[in-house]
Backbone as CSV, one residue per row, in Angstrom:
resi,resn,N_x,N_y,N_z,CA_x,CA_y,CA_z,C_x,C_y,C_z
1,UNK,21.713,69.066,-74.019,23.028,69.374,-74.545,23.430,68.287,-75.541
2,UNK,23.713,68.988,-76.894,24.489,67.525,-77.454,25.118,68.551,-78.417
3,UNK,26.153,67.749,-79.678,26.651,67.749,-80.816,27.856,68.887,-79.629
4,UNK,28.721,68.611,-80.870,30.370,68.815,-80.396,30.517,70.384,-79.649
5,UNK,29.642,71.481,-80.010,29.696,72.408,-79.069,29.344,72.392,-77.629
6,UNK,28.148,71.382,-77.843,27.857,71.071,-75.867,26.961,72.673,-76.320
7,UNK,25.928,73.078,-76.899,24.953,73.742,-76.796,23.551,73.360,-77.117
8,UNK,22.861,73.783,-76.001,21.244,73.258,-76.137,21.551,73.618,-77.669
9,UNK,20.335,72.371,-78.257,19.482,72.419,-79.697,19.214,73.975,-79.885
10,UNK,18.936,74.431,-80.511,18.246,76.042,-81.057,17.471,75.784,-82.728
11,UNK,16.538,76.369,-82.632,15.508,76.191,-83.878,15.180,77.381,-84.116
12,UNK,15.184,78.347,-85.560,15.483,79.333,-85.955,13.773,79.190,-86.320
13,UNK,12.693,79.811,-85.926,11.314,79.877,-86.191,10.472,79.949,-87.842
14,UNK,11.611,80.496,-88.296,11.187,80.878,-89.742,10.807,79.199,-90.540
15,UNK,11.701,78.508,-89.528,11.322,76.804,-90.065,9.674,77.077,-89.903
16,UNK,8.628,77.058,-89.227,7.778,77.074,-88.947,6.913,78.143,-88.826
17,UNK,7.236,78.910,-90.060,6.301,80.093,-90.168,4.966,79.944,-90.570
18,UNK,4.866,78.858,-91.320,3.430,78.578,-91.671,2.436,77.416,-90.981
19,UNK,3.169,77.197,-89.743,2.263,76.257,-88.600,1.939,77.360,-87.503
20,UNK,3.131,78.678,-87.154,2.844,79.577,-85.911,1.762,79.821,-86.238
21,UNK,1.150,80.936,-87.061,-0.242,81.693,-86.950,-1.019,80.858,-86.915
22,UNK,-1.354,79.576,-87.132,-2.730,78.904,-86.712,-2.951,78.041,-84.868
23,UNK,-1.422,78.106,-84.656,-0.955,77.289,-83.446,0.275,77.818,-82.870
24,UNK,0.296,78.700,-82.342,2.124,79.371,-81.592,1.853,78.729,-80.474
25,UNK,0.865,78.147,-79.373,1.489,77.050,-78.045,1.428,75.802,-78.948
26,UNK,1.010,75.534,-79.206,1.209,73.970,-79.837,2.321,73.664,-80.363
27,UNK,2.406,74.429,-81.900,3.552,74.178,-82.277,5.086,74.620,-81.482
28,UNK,4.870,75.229,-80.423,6.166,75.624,-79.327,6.419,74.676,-78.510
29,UNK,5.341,73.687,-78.489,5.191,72.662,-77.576,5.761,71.944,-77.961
30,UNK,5.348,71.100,-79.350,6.087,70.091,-80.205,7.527,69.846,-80.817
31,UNK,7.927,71.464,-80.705,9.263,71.966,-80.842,9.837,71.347,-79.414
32,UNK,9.490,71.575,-78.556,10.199,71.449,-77.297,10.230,69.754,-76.886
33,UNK,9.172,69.350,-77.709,9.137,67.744,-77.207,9.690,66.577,-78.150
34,UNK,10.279,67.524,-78.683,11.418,67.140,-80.113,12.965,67.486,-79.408
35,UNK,13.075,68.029,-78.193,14.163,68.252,-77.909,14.910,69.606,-78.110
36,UNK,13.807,70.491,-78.833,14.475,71.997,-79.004,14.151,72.734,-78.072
37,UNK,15.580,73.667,-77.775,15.084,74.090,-76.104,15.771,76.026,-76.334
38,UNK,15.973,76.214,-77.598,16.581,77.654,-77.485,15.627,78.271,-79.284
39,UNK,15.395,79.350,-79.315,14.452,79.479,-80.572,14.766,81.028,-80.939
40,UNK,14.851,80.738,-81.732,15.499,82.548,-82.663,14.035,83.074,-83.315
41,UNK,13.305,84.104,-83.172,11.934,84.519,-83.736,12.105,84.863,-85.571
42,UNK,11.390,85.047,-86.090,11.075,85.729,-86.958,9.664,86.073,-87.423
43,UNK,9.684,86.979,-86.410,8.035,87.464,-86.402,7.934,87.183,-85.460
44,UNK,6.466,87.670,-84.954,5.930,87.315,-83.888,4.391,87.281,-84.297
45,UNK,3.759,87.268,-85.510,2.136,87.208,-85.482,1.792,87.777,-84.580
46,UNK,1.625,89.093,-84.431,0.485,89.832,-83.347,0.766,89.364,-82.242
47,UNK,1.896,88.544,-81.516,1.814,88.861,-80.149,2.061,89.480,-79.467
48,UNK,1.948,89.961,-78.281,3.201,91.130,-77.632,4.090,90.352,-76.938
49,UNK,5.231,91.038,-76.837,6.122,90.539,-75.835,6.258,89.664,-74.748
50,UNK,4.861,90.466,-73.815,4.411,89.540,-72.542,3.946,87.909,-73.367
51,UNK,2.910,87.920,-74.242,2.098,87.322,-74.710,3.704,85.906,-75.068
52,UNK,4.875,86.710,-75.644,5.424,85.596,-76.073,6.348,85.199,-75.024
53,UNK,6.563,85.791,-74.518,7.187,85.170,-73.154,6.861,83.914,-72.619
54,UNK,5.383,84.616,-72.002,4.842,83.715,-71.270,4.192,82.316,-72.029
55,UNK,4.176,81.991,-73.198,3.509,80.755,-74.371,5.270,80.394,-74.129
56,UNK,6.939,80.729,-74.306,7.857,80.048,-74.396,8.346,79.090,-73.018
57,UNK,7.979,80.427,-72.141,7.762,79.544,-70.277,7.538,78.563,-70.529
58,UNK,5.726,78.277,-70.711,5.438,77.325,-70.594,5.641,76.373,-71.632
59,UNK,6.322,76.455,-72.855,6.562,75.061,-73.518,7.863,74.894,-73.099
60,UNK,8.461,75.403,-72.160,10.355,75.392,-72.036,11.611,75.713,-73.019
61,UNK,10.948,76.932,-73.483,12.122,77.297,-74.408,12.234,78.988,-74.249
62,UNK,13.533,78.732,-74.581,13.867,80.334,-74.184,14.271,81.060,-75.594
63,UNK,13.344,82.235,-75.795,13.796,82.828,-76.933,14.911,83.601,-76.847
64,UNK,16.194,83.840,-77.714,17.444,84.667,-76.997,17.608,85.239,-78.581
65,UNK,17.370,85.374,-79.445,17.234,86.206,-80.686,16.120,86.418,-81.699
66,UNK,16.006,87.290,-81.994,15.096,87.599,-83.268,15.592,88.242,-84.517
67,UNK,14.961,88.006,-86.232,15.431,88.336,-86.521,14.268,89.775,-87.735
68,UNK,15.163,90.540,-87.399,14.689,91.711,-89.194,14.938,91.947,-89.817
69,UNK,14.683,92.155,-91.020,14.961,92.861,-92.532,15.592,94.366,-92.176
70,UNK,16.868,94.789,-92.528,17.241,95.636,-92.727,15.964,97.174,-92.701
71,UNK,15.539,96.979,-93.733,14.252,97.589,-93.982,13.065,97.943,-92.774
72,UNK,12.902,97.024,-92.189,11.540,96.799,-91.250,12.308,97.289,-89.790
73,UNK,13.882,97.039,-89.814,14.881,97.688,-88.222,15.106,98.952,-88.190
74,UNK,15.796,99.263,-89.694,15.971,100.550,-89.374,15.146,102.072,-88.978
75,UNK,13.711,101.880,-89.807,13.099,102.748,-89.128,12.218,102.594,-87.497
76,UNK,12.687,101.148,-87.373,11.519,101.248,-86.297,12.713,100.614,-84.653
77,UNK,14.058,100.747,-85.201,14.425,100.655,-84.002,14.311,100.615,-82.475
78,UNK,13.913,101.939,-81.879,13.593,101.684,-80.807,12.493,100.758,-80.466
79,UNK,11.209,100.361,-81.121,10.388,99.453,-80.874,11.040,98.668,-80.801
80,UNK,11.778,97.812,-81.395,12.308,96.714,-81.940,13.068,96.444,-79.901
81,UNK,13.831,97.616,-80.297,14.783,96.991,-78.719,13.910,96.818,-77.706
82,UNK,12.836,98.006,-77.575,12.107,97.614,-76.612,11.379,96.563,-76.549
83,UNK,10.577,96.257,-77.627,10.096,94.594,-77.847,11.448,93.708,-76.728
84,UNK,12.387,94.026,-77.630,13.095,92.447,-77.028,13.523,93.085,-75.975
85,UNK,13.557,93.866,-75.410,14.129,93.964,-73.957,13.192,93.389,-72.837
86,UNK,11.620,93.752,-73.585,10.346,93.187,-72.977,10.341,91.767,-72.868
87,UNK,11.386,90.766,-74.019,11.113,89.655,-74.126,12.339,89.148,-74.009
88,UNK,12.907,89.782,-73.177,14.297,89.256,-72.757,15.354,89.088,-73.828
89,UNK,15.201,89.011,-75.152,16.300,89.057,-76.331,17.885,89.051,-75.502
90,UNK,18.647,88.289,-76.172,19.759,88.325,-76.131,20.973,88.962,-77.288
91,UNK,19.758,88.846,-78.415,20.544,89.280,-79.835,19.400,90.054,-80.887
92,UNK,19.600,90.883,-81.270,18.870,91.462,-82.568,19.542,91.308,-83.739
93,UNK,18.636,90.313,-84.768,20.360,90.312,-85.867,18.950,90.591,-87.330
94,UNK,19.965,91.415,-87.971,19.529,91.861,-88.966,19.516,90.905,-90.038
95,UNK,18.571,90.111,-90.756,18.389,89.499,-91.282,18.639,89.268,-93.126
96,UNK,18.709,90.784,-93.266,18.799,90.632,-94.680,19.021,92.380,-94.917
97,UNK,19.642,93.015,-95.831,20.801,93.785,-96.417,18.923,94.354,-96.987
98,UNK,19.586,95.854,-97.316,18.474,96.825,-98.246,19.394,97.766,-99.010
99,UNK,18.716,97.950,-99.691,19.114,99.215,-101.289,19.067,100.344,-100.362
100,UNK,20.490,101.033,-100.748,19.968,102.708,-100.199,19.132,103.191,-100.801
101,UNK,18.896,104.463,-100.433,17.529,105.084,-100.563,17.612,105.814,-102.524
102,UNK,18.987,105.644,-102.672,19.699,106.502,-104.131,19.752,105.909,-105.266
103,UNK,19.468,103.950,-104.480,19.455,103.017,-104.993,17.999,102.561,-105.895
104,UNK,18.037,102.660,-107.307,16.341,102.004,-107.529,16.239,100.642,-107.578
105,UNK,15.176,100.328,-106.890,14.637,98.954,-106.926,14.689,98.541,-108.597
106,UNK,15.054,96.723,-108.693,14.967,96.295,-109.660,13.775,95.522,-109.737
107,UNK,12.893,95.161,-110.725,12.445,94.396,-111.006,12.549,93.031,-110.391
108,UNK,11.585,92.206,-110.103,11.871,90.475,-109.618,11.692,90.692,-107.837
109,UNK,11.699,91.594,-107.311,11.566,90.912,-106.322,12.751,91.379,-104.734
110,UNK,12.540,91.059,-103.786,13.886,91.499,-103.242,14.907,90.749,-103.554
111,UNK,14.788,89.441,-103.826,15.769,88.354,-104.076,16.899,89.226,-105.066
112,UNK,16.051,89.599,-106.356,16.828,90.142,-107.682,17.299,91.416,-107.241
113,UNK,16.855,92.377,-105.650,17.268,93.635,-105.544,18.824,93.036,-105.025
114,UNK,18.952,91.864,-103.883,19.792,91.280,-103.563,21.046,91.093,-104.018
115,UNK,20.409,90.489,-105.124,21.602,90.347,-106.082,22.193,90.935,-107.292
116,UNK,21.307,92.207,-107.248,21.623,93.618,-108.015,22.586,94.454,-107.387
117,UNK,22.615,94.540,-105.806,23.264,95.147,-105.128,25.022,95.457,-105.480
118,UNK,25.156,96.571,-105.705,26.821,96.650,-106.061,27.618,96.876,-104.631
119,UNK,29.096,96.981,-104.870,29.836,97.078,-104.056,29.431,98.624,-103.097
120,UNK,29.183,99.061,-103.468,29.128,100.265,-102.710,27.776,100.349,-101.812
121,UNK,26.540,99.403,-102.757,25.610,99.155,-102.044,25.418,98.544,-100.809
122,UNK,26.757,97.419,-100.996,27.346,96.538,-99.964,27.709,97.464,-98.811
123,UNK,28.726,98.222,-99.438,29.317,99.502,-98.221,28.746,100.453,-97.158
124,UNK,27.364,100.544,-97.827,26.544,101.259,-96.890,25.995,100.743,-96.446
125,UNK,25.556,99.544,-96.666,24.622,98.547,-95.537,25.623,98.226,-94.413
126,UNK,27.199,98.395,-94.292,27.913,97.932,-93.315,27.921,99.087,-92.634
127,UNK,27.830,100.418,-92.860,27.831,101.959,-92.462,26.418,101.356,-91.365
128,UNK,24.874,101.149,-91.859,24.583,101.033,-91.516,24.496,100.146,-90.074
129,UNK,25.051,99.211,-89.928,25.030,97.742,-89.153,25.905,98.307,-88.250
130,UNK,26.441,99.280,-88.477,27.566,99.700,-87.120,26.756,100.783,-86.042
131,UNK,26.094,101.774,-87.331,24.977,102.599,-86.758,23.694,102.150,-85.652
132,UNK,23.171,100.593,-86.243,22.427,100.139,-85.491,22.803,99.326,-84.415
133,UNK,24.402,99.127,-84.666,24.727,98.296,-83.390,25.348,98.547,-82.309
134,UNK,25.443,100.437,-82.989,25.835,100.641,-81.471,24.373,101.173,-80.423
135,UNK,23.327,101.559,-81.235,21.941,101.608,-80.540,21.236,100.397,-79.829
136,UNK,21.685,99.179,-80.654,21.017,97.873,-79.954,22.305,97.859,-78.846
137,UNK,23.528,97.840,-78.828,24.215,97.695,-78.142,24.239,98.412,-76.488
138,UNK,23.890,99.625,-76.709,23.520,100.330,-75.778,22.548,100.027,-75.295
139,UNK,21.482,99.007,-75.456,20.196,98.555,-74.519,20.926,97.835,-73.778
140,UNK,21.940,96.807,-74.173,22.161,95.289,-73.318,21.932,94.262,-74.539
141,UNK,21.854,94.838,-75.536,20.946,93.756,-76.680,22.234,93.783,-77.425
142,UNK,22.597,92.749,-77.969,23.703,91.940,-79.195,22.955,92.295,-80.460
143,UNK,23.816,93.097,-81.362,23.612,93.460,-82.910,24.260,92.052,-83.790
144,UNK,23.493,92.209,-84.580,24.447,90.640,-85.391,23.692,91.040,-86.721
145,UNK,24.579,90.452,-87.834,24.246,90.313,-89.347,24.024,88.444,-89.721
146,UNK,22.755,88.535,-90.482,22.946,87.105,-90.536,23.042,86.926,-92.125
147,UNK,24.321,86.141,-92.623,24.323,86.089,-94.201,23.313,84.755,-94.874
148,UNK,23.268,85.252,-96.104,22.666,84.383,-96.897,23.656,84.155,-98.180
149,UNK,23.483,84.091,-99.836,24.573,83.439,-100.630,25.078,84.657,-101.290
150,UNK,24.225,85.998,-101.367,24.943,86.718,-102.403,25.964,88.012,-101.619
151,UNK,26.385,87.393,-99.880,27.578,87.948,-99.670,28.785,87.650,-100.070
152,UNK,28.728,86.207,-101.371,29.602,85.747,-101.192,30.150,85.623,-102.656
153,UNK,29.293,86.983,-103.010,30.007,86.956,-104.714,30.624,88.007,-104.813
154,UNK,31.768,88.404,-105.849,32.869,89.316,-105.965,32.463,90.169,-106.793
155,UNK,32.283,91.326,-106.066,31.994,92.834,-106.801,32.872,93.498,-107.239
156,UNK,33.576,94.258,-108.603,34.554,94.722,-108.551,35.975,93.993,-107.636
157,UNK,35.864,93.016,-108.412,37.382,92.271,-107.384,37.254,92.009,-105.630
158,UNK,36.009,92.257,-105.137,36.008,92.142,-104.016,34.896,91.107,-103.154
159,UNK,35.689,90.536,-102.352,34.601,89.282,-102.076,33.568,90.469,-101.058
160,UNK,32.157,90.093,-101.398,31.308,90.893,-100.201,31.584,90.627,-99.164
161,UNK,31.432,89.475,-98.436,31.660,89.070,-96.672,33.041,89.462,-96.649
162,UNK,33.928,89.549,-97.079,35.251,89.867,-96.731,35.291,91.588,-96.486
163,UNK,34.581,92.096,-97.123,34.104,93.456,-97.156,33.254,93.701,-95.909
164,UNK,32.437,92.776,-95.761,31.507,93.412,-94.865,32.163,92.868,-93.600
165,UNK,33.079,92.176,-93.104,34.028,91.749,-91.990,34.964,92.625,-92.029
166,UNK,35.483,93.475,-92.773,36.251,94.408,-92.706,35.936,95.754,-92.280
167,UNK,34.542,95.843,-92.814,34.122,97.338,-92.723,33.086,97.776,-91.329
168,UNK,32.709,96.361,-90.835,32.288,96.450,-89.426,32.351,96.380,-88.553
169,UNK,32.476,97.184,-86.963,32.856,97.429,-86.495,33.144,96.208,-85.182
170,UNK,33.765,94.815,-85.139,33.288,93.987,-84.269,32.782,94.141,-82.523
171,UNK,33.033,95.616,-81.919,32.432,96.003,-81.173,31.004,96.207,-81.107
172,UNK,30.570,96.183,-82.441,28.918,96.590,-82.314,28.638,95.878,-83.486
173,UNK,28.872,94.528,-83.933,28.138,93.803,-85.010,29.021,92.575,-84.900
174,UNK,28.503,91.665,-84.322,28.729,90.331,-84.161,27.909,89.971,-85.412
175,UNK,28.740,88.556,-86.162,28.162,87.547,-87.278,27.159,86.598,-86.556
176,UNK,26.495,86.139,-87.222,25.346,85.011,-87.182,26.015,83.998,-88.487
177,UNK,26.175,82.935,-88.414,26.811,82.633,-89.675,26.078,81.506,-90.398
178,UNK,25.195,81.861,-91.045,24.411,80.733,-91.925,25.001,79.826,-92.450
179,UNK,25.964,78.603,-92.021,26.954,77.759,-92.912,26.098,76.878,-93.772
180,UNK,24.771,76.450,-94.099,24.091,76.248,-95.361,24.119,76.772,-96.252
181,UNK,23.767,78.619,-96.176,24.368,79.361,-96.990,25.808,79.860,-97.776
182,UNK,26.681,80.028,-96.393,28.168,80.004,-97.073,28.234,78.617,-98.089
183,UNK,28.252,77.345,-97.343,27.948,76.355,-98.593,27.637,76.653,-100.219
184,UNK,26.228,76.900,-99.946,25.642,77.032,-101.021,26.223,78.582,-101.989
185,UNK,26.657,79.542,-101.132,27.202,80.146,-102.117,28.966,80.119,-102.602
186,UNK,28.707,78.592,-102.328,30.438,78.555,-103.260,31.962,78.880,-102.046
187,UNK,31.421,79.175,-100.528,32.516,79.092,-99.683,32.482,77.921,-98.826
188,UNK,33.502,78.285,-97.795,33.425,77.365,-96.679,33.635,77.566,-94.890
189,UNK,32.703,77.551,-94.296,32.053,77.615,-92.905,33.587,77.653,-92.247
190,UNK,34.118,76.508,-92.274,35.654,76.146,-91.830,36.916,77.096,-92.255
191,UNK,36.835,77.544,-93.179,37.498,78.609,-93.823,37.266,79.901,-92.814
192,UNK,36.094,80.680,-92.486,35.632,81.363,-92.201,35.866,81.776,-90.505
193,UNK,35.306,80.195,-89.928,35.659,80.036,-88.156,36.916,79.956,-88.142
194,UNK,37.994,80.048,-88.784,39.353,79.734,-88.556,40.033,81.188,-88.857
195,UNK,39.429,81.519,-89.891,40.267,83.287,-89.853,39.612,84.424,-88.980
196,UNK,38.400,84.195,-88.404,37.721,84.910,-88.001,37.028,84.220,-86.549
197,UNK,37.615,83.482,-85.891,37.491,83.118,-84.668,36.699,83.833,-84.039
198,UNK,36.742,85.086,-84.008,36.118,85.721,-82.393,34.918,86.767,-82.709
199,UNK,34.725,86.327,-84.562,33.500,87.559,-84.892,32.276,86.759,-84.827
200,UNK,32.315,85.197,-85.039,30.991,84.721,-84.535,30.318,84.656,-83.387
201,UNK,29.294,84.575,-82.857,28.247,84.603,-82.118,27.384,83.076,-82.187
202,UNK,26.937,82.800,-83.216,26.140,81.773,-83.357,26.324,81.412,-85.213
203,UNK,25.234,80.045,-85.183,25.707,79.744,-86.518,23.628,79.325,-86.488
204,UNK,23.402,79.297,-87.840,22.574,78.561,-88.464,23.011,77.136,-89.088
205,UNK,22.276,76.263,-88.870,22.721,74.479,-89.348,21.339,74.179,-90.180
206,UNK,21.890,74.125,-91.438,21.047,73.905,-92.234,21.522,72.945,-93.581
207,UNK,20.540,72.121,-94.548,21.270,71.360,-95.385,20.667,71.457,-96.634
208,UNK,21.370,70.954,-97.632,21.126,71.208,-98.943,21.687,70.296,-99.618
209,UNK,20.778,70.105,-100.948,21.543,68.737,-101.788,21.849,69.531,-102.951
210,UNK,23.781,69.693,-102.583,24.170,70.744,-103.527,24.262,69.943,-105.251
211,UNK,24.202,70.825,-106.292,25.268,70.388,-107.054,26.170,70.400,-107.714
212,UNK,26.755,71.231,-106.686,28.243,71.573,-106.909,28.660,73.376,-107.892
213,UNK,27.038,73.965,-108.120,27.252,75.128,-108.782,26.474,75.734,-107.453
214,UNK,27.468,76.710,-107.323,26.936,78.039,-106.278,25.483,78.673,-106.205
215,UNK,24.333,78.625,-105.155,23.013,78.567,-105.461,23.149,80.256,-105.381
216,UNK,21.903,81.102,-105.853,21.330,82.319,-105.668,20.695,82.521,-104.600
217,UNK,20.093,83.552,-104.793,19.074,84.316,-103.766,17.535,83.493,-103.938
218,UNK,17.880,83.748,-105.827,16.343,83.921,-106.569,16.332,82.383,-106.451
219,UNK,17.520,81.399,-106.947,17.308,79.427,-107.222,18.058,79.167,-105.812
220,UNK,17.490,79.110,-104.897,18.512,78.483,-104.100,18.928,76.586,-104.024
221,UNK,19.409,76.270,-103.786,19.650,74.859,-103.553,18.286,73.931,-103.024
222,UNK,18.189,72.849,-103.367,16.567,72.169,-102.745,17.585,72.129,-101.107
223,UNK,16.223,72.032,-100.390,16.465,72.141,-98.816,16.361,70.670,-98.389
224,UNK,17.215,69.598,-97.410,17.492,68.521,-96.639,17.295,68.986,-95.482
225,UNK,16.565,67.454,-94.993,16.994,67.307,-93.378,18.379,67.501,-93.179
226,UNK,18.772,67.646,-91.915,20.662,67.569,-91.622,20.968,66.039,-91.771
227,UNK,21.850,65.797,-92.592,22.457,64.364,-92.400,22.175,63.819,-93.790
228,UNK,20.908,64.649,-94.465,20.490,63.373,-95.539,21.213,64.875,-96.982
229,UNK,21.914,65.641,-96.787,22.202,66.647,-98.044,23.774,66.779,-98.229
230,UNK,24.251,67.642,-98.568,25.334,67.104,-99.194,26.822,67.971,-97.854
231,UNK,26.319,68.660,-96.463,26.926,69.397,-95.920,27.640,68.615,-94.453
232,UNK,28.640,68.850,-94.585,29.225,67.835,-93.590,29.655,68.720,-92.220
233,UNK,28.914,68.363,-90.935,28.735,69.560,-89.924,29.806,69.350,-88.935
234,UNK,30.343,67.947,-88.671,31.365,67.724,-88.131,32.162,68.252,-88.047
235,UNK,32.831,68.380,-89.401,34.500,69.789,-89.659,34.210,71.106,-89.224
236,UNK,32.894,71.643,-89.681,32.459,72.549,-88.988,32.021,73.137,-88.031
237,UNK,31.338,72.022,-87.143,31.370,72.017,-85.619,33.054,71.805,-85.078
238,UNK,34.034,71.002,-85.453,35.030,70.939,-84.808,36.066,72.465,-84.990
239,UNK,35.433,73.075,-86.016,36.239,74.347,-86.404,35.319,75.569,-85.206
240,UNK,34.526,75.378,-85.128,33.718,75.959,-84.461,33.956,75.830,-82.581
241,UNK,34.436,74.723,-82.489,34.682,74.674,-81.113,35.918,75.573,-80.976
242,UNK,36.649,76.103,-81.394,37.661,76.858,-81.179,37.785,78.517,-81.451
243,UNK,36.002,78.937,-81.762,35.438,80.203,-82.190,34.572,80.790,-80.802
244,UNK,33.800,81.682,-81.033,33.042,81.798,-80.069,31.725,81.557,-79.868
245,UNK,31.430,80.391,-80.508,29.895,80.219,-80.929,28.926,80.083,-79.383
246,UNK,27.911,81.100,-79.311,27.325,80.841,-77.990,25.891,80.344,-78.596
247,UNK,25.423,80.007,-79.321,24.179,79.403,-80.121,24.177,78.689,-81.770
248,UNK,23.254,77.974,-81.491,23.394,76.898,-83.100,22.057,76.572,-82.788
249,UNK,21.354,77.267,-84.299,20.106,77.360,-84.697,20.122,76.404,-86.012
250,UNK,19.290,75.505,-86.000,18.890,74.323,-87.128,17.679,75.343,-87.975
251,UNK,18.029,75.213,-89.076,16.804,75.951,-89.864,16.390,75.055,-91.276
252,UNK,15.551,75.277,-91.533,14.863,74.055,-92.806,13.740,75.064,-93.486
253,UNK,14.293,75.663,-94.465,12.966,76.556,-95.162,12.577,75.687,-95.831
254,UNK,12.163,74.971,-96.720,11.434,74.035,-97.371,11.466,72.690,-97.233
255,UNK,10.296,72.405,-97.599,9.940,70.325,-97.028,9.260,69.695,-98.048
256,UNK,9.866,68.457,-98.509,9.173,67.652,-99.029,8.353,66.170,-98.124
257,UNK,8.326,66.514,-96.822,8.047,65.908,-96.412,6.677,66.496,-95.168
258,UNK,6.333,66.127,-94.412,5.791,67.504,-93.245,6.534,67.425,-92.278
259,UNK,6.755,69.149,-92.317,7.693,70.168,-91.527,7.713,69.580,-89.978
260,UNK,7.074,69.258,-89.090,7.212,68.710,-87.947,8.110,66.871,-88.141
261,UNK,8.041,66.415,-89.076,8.352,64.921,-89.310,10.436,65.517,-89.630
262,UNK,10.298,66.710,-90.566,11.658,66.938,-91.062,12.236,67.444,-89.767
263,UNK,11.487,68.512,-89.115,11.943,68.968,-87.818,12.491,67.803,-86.271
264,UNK,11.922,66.755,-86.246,12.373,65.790,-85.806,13.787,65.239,-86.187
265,UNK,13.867,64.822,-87.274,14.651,64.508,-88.035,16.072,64.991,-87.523
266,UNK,15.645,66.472,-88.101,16.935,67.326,-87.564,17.502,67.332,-85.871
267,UNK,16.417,67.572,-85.335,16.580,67.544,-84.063,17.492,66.055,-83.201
268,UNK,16.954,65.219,-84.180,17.787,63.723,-83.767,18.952,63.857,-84.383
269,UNK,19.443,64.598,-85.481,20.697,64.805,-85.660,21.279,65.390,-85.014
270,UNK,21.029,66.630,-84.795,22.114,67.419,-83.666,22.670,67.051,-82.413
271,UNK,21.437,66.104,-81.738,21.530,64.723,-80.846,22.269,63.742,-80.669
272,UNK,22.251,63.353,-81.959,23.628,62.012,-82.408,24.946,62.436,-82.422
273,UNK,24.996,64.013,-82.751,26.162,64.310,-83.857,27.665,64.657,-82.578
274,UNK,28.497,63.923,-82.290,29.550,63.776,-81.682,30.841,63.925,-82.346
């Protein structure tokens, strides 16, 4: 237990997507002997359920979310719940927004479909998230949206996350709240836990050495350990103690250093952080 919520450490896996497939007990191990004791999936490399269960047992960590692409949930739903019902899941959170079907793909990439997306495109992905959350909801399983930066640009006069907090249903779509991201796209975490107290669930803790212009999808901000970038977690943990945060996942997509040395790092921050 440490840092001002009083919640075990949590480590969002996608930090370590490119150590799992050569090593998923090892690197689960090293995670755990770093002090991380709660782990959000993304992916699973060919294991099954049982298979990941039993590798988190034994390094002592309990997986309680995973996450998917809009895209990769919606058609395959019921697998999906059943997976995590197999693996005990506590949360299914949709990871990232898709083009309706009316919608043509742009050029560049999903990043550039991302941030092609119009207001209305916005609108039906929240149609959607209510649709899927009352199906995950009905297992026992927690639906959640997790943002990244381009919820946080104004379409036709309208902020997206303000849109998509409006248009979903908080009975069946709890937030995940990436506050690296809100950062980086030009808001603020504290802003957010204070008007919206009771729609979070959990947060992502992540850092960035901003500079001061709002990052993209496609340029995002260079990625920091926690402590050494420009995001101050304190105000936001103290705004947060008065929300409903039941998890705080540390995430680090890129390293200039090696990923187990930065992963430490972090882990001793969340440790210190009072």
């Amino acid at each position: 237990m440490a840092n001002p919520l009083g919640l075990p450490i949590g480590l969002q896996l996608y930090s370590v997507r490119d150590l799992l497939p050569n090593d998923y007990e090892g690197t689960l191990r090293q995670l755990s002997a770093m002090g991380y004791r709660e782990v959000e999936a993304a992916g699973f490399f060919g294991h099954s359920a049982s298979d990941v269960k039993q590798l988190m047992d034994k390094a002592g960590l309990r997986c309680v979310s995973a996450h998917y692409p809009l895209a990769q949930l919606a058609p395959h739903v019921d697998e999906v719940i059943q997976f995590g019902k197999d693996l005990g899941l506590q949360y299914i959170i949709c990871s990232s927004p898709a083009l309706p079907d009316s919608s043509p793909a742009k050029p560049g990439g999903p990043a550039a479909n991302i941030e092609a997306m119009t207001l209305n495109d916005w609108r039906w992905n929240a149609d959607q998230f209510n649709r899927l959350g009352e199906r995950v909801n009905a297992s026992g399983i927690r639906f959640g949206y997790h943002n990244h930066t381009a919820e946080f640009r104004v379409k036709d006069g309208v902020l997206v996350y303000d849109e998509l907090l409006r248009l979903t249903d908080p009975a069946k779509v709890t937030m995940e709240m990436d506050c690296g991201w809100v950062v980086g796209g030009g808001k603020d975490p504290v802003d957010y836990l204070t008007r919206y107290p009771a729609r979070f669930s959990m947060l992502h803790v992540k850092d960035f050495k901003l500079s001061g212009t709002p990052g993209t999808e496609s340029e995002p901000p260079p990625s920091t350990e926690l402590g050494r970038g420009s995001i101050d977690y304190r105000r936001i943990f103290q705004a947060a103690q008065k929300a409903t945060i039941k998890h705080a996942f540390v995430e680090q997509e890129r390293y200039d250093i090696p990923p187990m040395a930065a992963l430490k790092i972090d882990a001793d921050y969340m440790q210190a952080l009072k």
